[in-house]
C-alpha positions as CSV (number, residue, x, y, z in Angstrom):
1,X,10.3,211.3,-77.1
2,X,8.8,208.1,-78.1
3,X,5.8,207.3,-76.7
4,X,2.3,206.2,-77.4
5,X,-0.6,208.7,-77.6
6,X,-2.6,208.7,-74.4
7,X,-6.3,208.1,-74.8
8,X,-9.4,208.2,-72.6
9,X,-12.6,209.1,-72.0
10,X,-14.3,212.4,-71.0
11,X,-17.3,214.0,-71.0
12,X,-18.2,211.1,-73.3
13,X,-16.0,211.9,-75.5
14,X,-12.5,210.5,-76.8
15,X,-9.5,212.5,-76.2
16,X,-6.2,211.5,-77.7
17,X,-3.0,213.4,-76.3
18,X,0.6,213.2,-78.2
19,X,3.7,213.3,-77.3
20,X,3.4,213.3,-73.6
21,X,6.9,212.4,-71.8
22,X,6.1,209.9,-68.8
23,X,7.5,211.1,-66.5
24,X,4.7,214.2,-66.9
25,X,2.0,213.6,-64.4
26,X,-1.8,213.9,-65.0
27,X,-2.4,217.2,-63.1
28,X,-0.4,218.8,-65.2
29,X,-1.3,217.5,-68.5
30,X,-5.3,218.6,-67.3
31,X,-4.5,221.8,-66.4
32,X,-1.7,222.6,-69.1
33,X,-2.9,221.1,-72.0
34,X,-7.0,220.8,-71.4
35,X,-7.1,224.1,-69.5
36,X,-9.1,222.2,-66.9
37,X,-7.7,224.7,-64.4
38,X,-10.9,223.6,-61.3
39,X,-8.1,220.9,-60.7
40,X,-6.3,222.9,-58.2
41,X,-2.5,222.2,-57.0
42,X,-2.0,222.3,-53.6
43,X,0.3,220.7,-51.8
44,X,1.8,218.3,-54.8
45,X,2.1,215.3,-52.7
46,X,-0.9,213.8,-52.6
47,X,-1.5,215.1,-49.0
48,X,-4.0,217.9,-49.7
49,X,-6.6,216.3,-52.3
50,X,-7.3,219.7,-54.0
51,X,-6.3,218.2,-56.7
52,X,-8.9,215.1,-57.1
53,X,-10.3,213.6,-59.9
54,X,-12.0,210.3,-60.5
55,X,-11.1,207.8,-62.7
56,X,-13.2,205.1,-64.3
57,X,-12.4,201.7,-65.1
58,X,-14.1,198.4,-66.6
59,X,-14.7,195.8,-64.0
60,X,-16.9,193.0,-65.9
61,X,-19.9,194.2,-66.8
62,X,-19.7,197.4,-64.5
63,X,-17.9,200.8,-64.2
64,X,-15.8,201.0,-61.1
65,X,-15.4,204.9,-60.2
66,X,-11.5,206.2,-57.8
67,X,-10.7,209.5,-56.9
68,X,-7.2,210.0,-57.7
69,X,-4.7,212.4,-56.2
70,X,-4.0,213.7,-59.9
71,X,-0.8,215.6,-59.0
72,X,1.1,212.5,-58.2
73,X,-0.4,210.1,-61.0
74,X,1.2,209.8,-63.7
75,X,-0.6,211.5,-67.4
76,X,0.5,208.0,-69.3
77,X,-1.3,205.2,-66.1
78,X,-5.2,206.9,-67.7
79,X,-4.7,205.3,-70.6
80,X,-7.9,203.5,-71.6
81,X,-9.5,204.5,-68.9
82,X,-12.5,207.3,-68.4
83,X,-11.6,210.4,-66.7
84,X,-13.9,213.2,-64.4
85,X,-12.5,216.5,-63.6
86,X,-14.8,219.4,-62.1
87,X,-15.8,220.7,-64.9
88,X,-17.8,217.6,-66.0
89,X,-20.2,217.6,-63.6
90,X,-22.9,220.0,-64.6
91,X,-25.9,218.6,-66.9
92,X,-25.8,220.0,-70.2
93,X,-28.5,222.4,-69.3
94,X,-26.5,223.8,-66.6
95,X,-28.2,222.2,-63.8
96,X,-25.7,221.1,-61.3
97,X,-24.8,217.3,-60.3
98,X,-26.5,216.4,-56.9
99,X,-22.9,216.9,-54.7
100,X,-22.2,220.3,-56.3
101,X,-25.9,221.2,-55.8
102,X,-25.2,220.2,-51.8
103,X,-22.6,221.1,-51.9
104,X,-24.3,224.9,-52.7
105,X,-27.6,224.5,-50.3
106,X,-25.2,223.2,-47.1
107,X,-22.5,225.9,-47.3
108,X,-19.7,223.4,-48.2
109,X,-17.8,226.0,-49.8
110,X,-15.6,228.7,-47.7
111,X,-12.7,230.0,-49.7
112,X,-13.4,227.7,-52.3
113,X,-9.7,226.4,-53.5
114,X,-10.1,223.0,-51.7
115,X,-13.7,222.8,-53.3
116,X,-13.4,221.1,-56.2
117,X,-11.1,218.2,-54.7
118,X,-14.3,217.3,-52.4
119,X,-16.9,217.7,-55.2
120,X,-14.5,215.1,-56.9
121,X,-14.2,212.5,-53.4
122,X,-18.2,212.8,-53.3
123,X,-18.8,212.2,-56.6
124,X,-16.8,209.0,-56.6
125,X,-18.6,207.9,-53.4
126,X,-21.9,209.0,-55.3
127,X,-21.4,206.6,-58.3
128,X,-19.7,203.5,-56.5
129,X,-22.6,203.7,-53.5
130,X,-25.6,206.5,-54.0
131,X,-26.1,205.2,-57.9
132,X,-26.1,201.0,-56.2
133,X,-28.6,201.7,-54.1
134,X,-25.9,201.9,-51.4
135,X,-26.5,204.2,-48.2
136,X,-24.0,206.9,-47.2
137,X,-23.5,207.1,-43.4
138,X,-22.3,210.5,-41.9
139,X,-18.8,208.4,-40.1
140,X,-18.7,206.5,-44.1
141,X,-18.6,209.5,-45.4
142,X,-15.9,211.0,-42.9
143,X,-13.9,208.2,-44.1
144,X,-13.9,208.3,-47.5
145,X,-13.2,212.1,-47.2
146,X,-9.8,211.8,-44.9
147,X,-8.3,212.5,-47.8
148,X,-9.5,215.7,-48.5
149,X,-8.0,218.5,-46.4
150,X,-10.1,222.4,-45.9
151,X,-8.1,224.9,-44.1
152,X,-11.0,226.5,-43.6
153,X,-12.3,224.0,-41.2
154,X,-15.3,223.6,-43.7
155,X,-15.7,219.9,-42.8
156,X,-19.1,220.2,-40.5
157,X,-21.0,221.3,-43.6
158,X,-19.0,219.3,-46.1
159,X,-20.4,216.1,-44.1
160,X,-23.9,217.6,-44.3
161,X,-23.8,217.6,-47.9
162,X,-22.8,214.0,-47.9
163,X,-26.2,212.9,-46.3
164,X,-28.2,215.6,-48.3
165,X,-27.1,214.5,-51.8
166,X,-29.2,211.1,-51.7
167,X,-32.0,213.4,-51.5
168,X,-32.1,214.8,-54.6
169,X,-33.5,213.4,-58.1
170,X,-30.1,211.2,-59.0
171,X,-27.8,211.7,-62.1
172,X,-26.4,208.7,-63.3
173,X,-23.4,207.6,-65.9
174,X,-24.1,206.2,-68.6
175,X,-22.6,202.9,-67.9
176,X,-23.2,200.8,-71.1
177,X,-22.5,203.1,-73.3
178,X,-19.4,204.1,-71.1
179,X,-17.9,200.3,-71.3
180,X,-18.2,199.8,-74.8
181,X,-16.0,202.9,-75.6
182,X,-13.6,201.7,-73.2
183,X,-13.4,198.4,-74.4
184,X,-12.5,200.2,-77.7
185,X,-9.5,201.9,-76.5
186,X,-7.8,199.4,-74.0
187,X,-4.3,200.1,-73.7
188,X,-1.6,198.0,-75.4
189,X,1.8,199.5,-74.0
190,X,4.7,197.7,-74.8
191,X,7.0,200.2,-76.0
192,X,7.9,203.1,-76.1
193,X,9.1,205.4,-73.3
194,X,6.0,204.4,-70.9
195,X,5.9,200.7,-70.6
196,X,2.8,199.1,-69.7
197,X,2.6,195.5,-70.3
198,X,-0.8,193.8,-70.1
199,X,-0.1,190.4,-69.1
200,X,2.9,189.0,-66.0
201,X,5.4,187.3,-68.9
202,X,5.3,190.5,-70.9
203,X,6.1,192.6,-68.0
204,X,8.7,190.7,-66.9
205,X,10.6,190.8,-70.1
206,X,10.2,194.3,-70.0
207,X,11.9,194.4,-66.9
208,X,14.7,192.1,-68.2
209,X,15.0,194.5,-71.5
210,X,14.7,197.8,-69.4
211,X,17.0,197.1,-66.2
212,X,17.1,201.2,-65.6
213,X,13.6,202.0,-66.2
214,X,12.0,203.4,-63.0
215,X,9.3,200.8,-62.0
216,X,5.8,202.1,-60.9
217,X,3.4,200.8,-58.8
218,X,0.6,203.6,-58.2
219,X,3.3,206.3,-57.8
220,X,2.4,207.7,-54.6
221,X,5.8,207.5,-53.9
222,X,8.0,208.3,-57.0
223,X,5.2,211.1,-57.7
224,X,6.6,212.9,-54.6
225,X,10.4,212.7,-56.7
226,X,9.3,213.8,-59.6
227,X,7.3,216.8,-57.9
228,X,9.7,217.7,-54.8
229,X,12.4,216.1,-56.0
230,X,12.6,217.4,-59.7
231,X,13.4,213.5,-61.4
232,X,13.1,213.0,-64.6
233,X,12.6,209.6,-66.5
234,X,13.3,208.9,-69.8
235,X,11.8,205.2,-69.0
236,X,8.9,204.6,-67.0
237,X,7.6,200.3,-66.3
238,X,4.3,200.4,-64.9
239,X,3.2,197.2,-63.4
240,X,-0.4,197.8,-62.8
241,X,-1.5,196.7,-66.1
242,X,-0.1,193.3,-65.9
243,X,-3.7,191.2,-65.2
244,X,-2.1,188.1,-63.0
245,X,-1.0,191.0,-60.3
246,X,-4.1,192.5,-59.9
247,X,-5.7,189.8,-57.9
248,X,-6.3,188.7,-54.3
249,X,-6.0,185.0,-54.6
250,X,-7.1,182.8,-51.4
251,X,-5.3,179.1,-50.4
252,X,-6.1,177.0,-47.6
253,X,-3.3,178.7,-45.7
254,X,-2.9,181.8,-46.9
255,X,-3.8,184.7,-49.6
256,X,-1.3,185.6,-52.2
257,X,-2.1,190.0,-53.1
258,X,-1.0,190.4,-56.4
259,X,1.6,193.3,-56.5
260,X,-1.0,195.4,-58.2
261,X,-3.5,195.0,-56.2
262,X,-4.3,199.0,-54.9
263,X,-3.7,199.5,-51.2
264,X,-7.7,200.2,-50.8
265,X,-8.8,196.9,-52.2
266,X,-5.8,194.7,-50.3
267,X,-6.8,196.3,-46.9
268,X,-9.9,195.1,-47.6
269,X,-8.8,191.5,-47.8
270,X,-6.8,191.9,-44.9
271,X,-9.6,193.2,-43.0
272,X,-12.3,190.4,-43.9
273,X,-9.7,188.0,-42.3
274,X,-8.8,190.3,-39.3
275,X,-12.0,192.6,-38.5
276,X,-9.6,194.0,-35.7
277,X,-7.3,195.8,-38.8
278,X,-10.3,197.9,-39.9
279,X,-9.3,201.1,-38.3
280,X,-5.7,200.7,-39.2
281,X,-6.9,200.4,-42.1
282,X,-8.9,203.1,-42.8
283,X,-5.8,205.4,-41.0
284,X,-3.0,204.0,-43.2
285,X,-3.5,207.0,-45.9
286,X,-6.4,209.0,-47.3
287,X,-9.2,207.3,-50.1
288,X,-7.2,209.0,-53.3
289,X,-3.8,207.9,-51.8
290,X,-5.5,204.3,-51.3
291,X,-6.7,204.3,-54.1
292,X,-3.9,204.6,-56.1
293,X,-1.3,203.6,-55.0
294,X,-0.7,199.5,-54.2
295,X,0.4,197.1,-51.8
296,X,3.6,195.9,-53.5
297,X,4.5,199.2,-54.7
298,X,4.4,200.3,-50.8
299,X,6.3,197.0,-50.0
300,X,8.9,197.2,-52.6
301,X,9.5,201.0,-52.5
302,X,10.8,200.5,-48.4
303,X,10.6,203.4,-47.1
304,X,11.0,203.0,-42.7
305,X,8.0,204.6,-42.3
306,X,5.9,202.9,-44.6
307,X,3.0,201.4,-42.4
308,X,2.0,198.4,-44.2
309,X,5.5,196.1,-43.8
310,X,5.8,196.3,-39.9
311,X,1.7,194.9,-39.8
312,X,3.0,192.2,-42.9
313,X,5.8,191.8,-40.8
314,X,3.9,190.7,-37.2
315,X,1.2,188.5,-39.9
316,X,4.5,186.0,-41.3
317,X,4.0,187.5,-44.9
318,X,6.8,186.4,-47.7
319,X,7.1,188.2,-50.8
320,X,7.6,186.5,-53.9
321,X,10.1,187.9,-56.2
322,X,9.9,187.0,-60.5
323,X,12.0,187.6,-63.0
324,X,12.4,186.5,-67.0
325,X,15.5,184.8,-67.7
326,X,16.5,183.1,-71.0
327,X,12.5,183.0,-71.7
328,X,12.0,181.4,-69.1
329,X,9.6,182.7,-65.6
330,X,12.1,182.2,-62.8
331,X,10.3,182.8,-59.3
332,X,11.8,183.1,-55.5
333,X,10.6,183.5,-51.8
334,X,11.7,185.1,-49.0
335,X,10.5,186.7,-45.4
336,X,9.1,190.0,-46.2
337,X,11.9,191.4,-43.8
338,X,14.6,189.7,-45.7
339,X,13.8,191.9,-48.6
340,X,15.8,195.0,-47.2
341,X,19.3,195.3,-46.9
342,X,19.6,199.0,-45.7
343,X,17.4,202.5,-46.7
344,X,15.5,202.1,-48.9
345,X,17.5,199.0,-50.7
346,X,16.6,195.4,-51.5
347,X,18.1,192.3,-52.3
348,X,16.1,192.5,-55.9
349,X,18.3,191.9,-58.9
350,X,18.1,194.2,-61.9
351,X,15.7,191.9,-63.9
352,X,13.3,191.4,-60.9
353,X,10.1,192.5,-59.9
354,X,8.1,191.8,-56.4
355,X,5.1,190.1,-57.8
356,X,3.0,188.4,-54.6
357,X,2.6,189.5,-51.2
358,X,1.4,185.8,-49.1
359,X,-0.1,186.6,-46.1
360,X,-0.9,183.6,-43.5
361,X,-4.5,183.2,-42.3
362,X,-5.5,183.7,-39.0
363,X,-5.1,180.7,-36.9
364,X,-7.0,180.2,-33.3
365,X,-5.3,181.7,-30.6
366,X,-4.1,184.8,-32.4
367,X,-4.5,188.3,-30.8
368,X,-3.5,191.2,-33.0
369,X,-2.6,194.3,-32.6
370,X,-1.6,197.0,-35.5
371,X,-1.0,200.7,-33.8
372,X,-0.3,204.0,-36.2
373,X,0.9,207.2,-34.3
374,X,1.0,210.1,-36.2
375,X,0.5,213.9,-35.8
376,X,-2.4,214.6,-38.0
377,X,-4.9,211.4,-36.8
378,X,-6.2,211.1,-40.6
379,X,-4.2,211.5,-43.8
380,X,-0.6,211.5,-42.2
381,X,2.6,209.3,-42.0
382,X,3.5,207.2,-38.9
383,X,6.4,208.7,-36.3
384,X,5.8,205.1,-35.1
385,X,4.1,201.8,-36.7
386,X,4.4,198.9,-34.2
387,X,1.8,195.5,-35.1
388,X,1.7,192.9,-32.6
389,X,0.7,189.3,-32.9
390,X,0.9,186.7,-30.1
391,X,-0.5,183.2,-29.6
392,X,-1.2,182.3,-25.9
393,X,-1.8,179.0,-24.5
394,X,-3.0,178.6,-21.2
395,X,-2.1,182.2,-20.7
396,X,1.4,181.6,-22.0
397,X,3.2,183.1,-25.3
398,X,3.7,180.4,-27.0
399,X,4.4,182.5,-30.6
400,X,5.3,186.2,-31.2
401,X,5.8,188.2,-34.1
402,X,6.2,192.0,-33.9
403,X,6.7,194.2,-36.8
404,X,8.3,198.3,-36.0
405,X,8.8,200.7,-38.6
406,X,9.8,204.4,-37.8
407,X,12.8,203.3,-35.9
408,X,15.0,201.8,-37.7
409,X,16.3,202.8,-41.6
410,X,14.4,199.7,-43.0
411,X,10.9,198.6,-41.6
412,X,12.7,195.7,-39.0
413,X,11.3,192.8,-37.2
414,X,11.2,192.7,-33.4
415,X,13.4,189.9,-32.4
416,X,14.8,191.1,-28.9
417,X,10.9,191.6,-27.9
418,X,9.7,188.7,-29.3
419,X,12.2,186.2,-27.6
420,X,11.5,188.5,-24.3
421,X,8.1,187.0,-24.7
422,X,8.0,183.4,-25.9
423,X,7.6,180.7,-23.4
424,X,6.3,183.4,-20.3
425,X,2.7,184.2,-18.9
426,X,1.4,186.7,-20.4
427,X,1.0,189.6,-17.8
428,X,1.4,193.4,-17.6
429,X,4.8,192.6,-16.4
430,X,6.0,190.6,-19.3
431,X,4.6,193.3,-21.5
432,X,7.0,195.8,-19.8
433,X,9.6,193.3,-20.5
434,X,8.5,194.0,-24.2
435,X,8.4,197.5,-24.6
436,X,12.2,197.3,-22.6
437,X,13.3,194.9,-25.3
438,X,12.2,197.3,-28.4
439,X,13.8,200.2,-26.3
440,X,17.2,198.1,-26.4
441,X,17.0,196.7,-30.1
442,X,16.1,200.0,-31.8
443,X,17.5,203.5,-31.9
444,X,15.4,205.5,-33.7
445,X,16.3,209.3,-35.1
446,X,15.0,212.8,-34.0
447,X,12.9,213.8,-37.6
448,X,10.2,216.5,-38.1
449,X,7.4,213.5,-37.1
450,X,9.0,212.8,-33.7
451,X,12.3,212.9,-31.4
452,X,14.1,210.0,-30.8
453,X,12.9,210.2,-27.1
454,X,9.4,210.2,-28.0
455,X,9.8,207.3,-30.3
456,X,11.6,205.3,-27.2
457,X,9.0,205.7,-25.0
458,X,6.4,205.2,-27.3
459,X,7.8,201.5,-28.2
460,X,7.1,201.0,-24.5
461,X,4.0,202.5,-24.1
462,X,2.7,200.8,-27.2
463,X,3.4,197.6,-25.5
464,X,1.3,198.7,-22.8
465,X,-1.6,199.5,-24.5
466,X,-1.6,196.1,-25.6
467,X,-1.6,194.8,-22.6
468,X,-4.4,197.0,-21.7
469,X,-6.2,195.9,-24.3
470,X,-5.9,192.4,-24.2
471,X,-7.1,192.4,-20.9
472,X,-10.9,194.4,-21.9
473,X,-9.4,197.8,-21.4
474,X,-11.5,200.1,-23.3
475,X,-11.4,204.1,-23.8
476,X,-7.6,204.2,-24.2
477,X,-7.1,205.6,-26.9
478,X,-8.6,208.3,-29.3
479,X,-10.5,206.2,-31.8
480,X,-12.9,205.4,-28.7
481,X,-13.9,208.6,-28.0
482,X,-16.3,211.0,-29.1
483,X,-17.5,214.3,-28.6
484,X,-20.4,214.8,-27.5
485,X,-23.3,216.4,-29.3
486,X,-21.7,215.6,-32.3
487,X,-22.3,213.0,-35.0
């Protein structure tokens, strides 16, 4: 197999690995071939988070710290960067790192298998916010933990070993020492089996040498196939090196998400345009998930029940597809619904890549709406995604724009409901009109997440809820409600 030797950072020290196929993922390579066997495999999906670690990265002059689903991240996307597992925590004396040490004094630990996954969640939330000066808030750290499941029902005094680790004398990384070893070993990829090109023109002629090579985004999805699915790929393109794609780039009129761009850090510039996306946000997958995977990847990959194309849908969002041709940087646009032509397919050439995600900025008038129904309420895929955006005038829909995923075999925009809508007042009756519309257009499928039924009535019901909503209603639904006594 020819590839390049993995390197990265651990425990301060360089580790070199050889001949690694890359199609192996990083859970395996830790357990197999460093024995780091704390790393536990649960659920192999990236559902579960037993199997966290954190990865570090150079950001400027700064360290910036993700916990990573290892068992569906691939061994060869750590290249140049630092790596934590479990076993690094401890001081060199013994002494325990301030969220294993909490973990100990609150009773964070039941049956222990899920353990080391949380350690590994709280000790990236320890560097990126405890080690800044940055307070952790019991509902901040609920959040950042979503990702992390305990079957034990451990979760109470996981939360209370959140708070109680600022308490204690603080262990820090050794960030300048860190960086300069990682400047040492950034990666150059631009052969072998694991393609990893640094720059936009160098990943698109990859793309245009390698037509069959299986492009990664993040691999929260094409994890899953190589771990349930039992794929193997001789050729693997990551695009998450190439540095034009990993920004968030703001116009007068819109911002253009590179394809890159991690799902965490483009729901963040979603969110400081539309505050109202913050808990849709923070439901669309767990921390680890977020983390890793990215916002083209989810785009491109088109799966129905993927939740972020039915919100880009209801926002206008184009996607701007590149390609490499003759030496040359050819570029197109189109609707991001335009992109799919049936399950999981696209209207992408061989030699093209989906390199920008433009989203429109929010214009006066606009009232949004982005609902995720799932079973679990954290951590879990949609039975039903539905975002809503309407424009009303004088108390009249003067634009709609309604994305629906979970219904259809591509992620599909709402044109029955919006044309129900445009040009009439805006009142609970029109919303019905709405929710009959969606009925009409879409027939969804009975699946493990939902029947058919259910997904009917919850187009409808959906619409409702809007209406509720944009009308003051409050306690509706279950992110407004808590129990009481509890924090």
């Amino acid at each position: 197999m020819n590839t390049r030797p993995i390197r990265f950072v651990r425990r301060g020290e360089l580790v070199t690995l050889g001949n690694v196929s890359p199609d192996r993922t990083l859970l395996e390579v830790l357990r197999e071939d460093l024995g780091c066997t704390g790393t536990k495999e649960g659920c192999g999906e990236g559902d579960c988070g037993a199997c966290t670690v954190v990865l570090g990265e150079a950001e400027g002059d700064r360290v910036s710290y993700k916990a990573v689903n290892s068992c569906i991240r691939l061994a060869h996307s750590v290249d140049g960067l630092a790596v934590w597992t479990v076993e690094d925590l401890a001081q060199d004396d013994g002494s325990l790192h301030p969220v294993q040490q909490s973990m100990v004094d609150c009773h964070g630990s039941q049956c222990g298998f899920c353990t080391p996954g949380f350690v590994m969640s709280l000790f990236g939330m320890y560097n990126n916010k405890v080690c800044r000066g940055q307070a952790v808030g019991r509902e901040e750290a609920r959040r950042d933990l979503s990702g992390n499941l305990c079957r034990c029902t451990g979760y109470r005094p996981i939360l209370d070993a959140a708070e109680q680790m600022l308490q204690l004398p603080p262990v820090r990384v050794h960030e300048a020492a860190l960086l300069a070893q990682l400047r040492e070993i950034a990666p150059q990829h631009a052969d072998g089996g694991y393609l990893a090109p640094a720059t936009l023109p160098a990943l698109l002629q990859a793309r245009a040498d390698h037509p069959g090579a299986q492009v990664v985004a993040g691999t929260t999805d094409v994890g899953l196939w190589i771990t349930k699915m039992h794929r193997q790929y001789d050729t693997v393109l990551d695009v998450t090196r190439a540095a034009e794609l990993r920004r968030v780039e703001r116009y007068p009129h819109h911002i253009a998400i590179g394809a890159a761009v991690t799902l965490h850090e483009a729901f963040d510039a979603l969110v400081a345009d539309r505050p109202q996306l913050a808990t849709f946000a923070q439901r669309f997958a767990g921390l680890p998930v977020r983390n890793s995977g990215t916002l083209g990847g989810n785009v491109a990959n088109g799966s129905p029940i993927g939740d972020s194309m039915p919100l880009l849908i209801s926002l206008g969002a184009s996607v701007v597809l590149m390609s490499m041709r003759r030496g040359t940087m050819r570029h197109r646009e189109l609707p991001l619904e335009q992109l799919y032509t049936g399950y999981r397919q696209n209207v992408m050439a061989p030699d093209e890549l989906l390199a920008w995600i433009k989203v429109p900025l929010p214009t006066t008038g606009e009232f949004l709406r982005a609902y995720k129904i799932s079973k679990r309420y954290d951590d879990d895929i949609s039975a039903v995604c539905l975002a809503v955006r309407l424009h009303l005038q004088d108390g009249v829909v003067s634009q709609a724009s309604i994305g629906a995923g979970g219904v259809a075999a591509t992620p599909v925009r709402a044109t029955q409901a919006e044309a129900a809508l445009v040009g009439q007042p805006w009142t609970e009756a029109a919303a019905r009109a709405a929710g009959a519309a969606l009925q009409a257009q879409f027939q969804p499928i009975s699946d493990m997440r939902a029947s058919a039924a259910y997904r009917r009535q919850l187009l409808a019901n959906l619409m409702q809820r809007l209406w509720l909503e944009s009308q003051g209603a409050t306690r509706i639904n279950l992110e407004s409600f808590a129990l009481e006594g509890t924090q």
